[in-house]
VEXDREN-492601 format. One record per residue (C-alpha): residue number from 1; chain; x, y, z. Coordinates in steps of 0.5 Angstrom, whole numbers, plus 2048, in hexadecimal, padded with zeros to 3 digits. Example, Ala and Ser with C-alpha at 12.3 -4.5 7.8 and 13.67 -1.06 7.14 Angstrom:
# residues 2
<node 1,A,<819,7F7,810>>
<node 2,A,<81B,7FE,80E>>
//
This chain:
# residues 267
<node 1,A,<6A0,755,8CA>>
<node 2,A,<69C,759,8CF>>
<node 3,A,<6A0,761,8D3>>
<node 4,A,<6A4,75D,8D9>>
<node 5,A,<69E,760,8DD>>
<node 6,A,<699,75C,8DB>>
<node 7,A,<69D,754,8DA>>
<node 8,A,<69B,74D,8DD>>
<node 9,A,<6A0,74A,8DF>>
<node 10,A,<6A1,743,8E3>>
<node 11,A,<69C,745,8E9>>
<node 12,A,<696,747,8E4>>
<node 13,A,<691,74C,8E4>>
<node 14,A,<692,751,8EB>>
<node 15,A,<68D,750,8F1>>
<node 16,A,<690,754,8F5>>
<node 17,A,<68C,75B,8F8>>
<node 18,A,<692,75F,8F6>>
<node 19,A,<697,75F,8F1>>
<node 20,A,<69D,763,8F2>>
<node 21,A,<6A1,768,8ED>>
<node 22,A,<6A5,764,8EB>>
<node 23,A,<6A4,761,8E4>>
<node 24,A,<6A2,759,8E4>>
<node 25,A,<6A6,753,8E1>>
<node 26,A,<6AC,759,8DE>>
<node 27,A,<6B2,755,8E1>>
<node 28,A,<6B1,74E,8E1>>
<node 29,A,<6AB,749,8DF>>
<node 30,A,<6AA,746,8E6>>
<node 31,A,<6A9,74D,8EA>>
<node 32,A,<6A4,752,8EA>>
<node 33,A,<6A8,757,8ED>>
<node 34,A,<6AF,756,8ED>>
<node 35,A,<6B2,75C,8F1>>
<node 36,A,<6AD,75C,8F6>>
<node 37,A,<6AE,755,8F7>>
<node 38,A,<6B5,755,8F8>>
<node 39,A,<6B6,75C,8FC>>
<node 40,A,<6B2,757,902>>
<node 41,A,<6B8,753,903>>
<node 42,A,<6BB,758,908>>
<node 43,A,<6B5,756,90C>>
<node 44,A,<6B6,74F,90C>>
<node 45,A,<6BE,74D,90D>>
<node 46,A,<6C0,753,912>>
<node 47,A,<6BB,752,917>>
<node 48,A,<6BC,74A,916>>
<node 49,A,<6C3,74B,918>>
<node 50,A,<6C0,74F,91E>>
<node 51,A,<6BB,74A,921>>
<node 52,A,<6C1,746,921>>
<node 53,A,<6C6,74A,925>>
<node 54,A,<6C0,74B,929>>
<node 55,A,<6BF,744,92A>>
<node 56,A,<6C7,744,92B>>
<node 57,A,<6C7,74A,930>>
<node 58,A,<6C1,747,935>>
<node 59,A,<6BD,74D,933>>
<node 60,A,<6B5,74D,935>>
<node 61,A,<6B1,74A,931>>
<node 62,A,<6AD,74F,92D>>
<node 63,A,<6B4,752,92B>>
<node 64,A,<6B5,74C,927>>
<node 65,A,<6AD,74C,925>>
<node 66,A,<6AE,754,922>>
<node 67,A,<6B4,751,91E>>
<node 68,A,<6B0,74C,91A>>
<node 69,A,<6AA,750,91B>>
<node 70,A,<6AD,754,916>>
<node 71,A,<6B0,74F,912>>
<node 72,A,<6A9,74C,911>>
<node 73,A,<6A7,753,910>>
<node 74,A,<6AD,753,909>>
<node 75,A,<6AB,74C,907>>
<node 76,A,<6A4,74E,907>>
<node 77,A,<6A5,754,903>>
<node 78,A,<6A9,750,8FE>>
<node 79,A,<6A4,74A,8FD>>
<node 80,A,<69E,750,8FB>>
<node 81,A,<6A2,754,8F6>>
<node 82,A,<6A5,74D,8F3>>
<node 83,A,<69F,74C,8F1>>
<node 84,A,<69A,751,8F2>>
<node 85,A,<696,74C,8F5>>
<node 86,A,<690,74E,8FB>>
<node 87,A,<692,749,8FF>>
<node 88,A,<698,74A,8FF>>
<node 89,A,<697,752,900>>
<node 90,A,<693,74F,907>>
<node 91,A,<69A,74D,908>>
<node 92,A,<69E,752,908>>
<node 93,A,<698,758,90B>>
<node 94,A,<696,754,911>>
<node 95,A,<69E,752,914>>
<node 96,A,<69E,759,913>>
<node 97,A,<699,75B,919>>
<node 98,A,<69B,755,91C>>
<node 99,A,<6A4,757,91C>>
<node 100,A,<6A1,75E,91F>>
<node 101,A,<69D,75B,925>>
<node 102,A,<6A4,757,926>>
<node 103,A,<6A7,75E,926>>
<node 104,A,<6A2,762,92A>>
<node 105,A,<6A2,75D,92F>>
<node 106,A,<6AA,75C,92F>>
<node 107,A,<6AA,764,930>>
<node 108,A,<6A5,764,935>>
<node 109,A,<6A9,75E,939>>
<node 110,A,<6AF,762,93A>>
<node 111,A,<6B0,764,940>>
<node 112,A,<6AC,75D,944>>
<node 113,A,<6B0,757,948>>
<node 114,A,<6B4,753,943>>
<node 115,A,<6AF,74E,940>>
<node 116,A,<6A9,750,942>>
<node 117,A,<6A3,751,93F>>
<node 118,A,<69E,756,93F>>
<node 119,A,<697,752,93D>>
<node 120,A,<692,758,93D>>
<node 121,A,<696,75B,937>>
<node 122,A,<698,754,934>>
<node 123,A,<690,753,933>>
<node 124,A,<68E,75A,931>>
<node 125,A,<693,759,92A>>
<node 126,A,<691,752,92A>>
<node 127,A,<68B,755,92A>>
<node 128,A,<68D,75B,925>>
<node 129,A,<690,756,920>>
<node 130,A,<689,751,91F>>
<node 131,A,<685,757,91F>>
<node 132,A,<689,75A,919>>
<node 133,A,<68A,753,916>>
<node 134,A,<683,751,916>>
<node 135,A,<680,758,913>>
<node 136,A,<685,758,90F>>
<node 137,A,<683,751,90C>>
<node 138,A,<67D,753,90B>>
<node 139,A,<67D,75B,908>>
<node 140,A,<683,75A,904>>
<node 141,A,<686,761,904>>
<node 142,A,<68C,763,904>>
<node 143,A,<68B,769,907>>
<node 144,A,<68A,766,90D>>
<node 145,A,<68F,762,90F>>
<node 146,A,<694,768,90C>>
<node 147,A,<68F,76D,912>>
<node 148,A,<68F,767,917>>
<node 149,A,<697,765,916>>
<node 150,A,<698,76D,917>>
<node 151,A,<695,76E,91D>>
<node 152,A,<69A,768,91F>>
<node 153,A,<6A0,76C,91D>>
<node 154,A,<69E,773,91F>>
<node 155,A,<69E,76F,926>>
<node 156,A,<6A5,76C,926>>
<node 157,A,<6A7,774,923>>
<node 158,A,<6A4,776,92A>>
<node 159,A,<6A7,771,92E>>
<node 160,A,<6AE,773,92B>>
<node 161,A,<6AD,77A,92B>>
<node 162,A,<6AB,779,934>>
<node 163,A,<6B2,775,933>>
<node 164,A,<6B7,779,931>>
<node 165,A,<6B3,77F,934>>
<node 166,A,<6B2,77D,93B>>
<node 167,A,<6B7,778,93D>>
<node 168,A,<6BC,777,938>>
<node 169,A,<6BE,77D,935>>
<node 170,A,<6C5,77A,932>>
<node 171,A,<6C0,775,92E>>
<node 172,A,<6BE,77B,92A>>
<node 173,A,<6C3,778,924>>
<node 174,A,<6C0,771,922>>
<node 175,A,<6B9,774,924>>
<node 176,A,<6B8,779,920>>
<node 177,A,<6BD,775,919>>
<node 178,A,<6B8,770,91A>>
<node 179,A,<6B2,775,91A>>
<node 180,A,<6B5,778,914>>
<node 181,A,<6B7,772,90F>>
<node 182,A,<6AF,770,911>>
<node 183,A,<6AC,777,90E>>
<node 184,A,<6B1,777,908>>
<node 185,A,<6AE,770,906>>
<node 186,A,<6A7,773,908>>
<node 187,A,<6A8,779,904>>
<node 188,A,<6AB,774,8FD>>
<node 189,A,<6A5,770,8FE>>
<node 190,A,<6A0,776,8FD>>
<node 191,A,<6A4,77A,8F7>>
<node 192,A,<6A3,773,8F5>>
<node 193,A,<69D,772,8F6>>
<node 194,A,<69A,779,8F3>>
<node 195,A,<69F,77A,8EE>>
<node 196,A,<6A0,773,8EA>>
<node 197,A,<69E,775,8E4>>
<node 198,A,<6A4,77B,8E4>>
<node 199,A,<6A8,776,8E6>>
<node 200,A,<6A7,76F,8E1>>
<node 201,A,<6A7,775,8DB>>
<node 202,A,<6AD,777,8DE>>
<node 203,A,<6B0,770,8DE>>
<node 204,A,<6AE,76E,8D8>>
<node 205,A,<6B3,775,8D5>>
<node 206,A,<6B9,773,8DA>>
<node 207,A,<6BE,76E,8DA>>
<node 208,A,<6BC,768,8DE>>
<node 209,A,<6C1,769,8E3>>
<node 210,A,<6BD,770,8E5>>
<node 211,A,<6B7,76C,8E4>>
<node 212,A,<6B9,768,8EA>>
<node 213,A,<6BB,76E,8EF>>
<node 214,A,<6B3,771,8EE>>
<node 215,A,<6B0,76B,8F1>>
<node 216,A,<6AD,76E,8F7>>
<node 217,A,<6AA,769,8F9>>
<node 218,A,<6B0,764,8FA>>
<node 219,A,<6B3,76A,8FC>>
<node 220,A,<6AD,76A,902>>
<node 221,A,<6AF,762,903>>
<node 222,A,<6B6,764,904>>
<node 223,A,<6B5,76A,908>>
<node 224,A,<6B0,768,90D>>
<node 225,A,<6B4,761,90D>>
<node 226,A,<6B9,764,910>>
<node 227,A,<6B5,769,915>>
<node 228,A,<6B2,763,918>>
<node 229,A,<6B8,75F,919>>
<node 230,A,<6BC,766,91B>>
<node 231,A,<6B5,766,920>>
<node 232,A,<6B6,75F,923>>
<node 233,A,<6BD,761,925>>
<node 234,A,<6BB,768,928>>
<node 235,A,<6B6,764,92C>>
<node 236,A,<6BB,75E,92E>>
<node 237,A,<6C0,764,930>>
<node 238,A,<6BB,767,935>>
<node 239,A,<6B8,760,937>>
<node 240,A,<6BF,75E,939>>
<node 241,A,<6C2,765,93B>>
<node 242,A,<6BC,763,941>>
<node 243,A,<6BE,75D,943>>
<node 244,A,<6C6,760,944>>
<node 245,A,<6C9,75D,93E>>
<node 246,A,<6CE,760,939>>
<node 247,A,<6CC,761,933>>
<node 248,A,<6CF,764,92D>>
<node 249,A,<6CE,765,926>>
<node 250,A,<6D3,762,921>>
<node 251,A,<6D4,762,919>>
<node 252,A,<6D5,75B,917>>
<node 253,A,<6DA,75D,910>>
<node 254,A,<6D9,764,911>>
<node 255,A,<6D2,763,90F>>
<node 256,A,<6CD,760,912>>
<node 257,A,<6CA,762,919>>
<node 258,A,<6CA,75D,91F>>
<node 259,A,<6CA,75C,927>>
<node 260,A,<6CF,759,92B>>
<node 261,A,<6CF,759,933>>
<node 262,A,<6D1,756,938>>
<node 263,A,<6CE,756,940>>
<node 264,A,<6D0,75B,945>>
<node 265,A,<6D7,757,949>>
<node 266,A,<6D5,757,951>>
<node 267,A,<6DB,758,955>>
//
């Protein structure tokens, strides 16, 4: 039998432009990755849930939007590393340009009447987003969509920090969380990048309980799932704290973060 590095399994030979750290086809004959597959489900079944409150709440549209753009975003990323196919690595990169334009413009958006539409800004990501796609399409460089994805989030990290700084402040908390779990995921997904072959001699000599918890890039799904959502959340708490809502931050079981409010009574 081959090293679990270099197994085929149900999926066939990789076509896919990047194959990550972790070793292919060692878990189960049917996924190429299994953790980093699996780890995709918290950006896949929190956000459905908030698309649907938002839709119960009457929220603006592109709240609603930003919620499923991340979930494609999740189920995207669990088709390519399922099976470490091209295509399906296009379905998980390219929702990852198109969920940021939501959230860029969402974030730009806040503080305008409610559900109106700023149509410039609408076209420039519009814009942004084909531009991207096409060169993508066609240069095949990872590096270019990891440049392009990090101008959008450099972005929003800009927006956010105008926020908490200058109008605000009390919103510091959930901001900067959000941030940090963000960098964390990306700090993972560089040691996993750069010091694989430490990390699968490492897992071969270790148990496969400790194996698992150095799957950094799992870990960067993970992470970065919960800081989009946790930045959803700080962009709808600003958006509706605008339109004189109430809203609050509670812990559904003590665990998991949602946002409740209810419309400013008129006496």
């Amino acid at each position: 039998m081959a090293p679990a590095a270099d197994r085929e399994g149900y999926w066939g030979p990789t076509t896919s432009t990047l194959d990550w750290c972790e070793e292919n086809y060692a878990v189960t004959w049917y996924i190429a990755e299994f953790w980093n597959t699996v780890s995709n489900l918290i950006m896949i079944i929190p956000p459905i849930f908030g698309a649907i409150q938002s839709v119960r709440d009457g929220l603006e549209k592109r709240y609603i939007a930003s919620y499923l753009a991340l979930t494609v975003v999740g189920m995207g990323s669990w088709c390519f590393h399922m099976t470490l196919k091209y295509e399906m690595q296009l379905l998980d990169e390219l929702p990852m340009i198109y969920s940021c334009c939501v959230f860029v413009y969402c974030m730009f958006e806040c503080f305008k009447m409610k559900n109106s539409v700023n149509y410039h800004l609408l076209f420039i990501l519009v814009l942004f987003s084909l531009i991207v796609t096409t060169v993508y399409l066609k240069v095949k460089e990872p590096v270019f969509h990891q440049v392009m994805y990090g101008m959008l989030v450099f972005t929003l990290v800009l927006r956010s920090i105008y926020i908490v700084t200058w109008v605000y402040p009390w919103l510091r908390g959930l901001g900067y969380t959000s941030l940090g779990i963000f960098l964390l995921g990306f700090l993972l997904w560089n040691i996993d990048n750069i010091f694989c072959d430490s990390l699968r001699n490492f897992r071969k000599k270790m148990p496969p309980i400790i194996g698992v918890a150095t799957q950094f890039h799992a870990w960067w799904h993970i992470l970065t799932g919960l800081g989009s959502y946790l930045h959803i959340l700080f962009s709808l708490y600003t958006r509706t704290l605008y339109l004189k809502y109430r809203p609050k931050v509670k812990f559904l079981f003590g665990i998991w973060p949602v946002i409740l409010f209810e419309p400013l009574r008129k006496h």
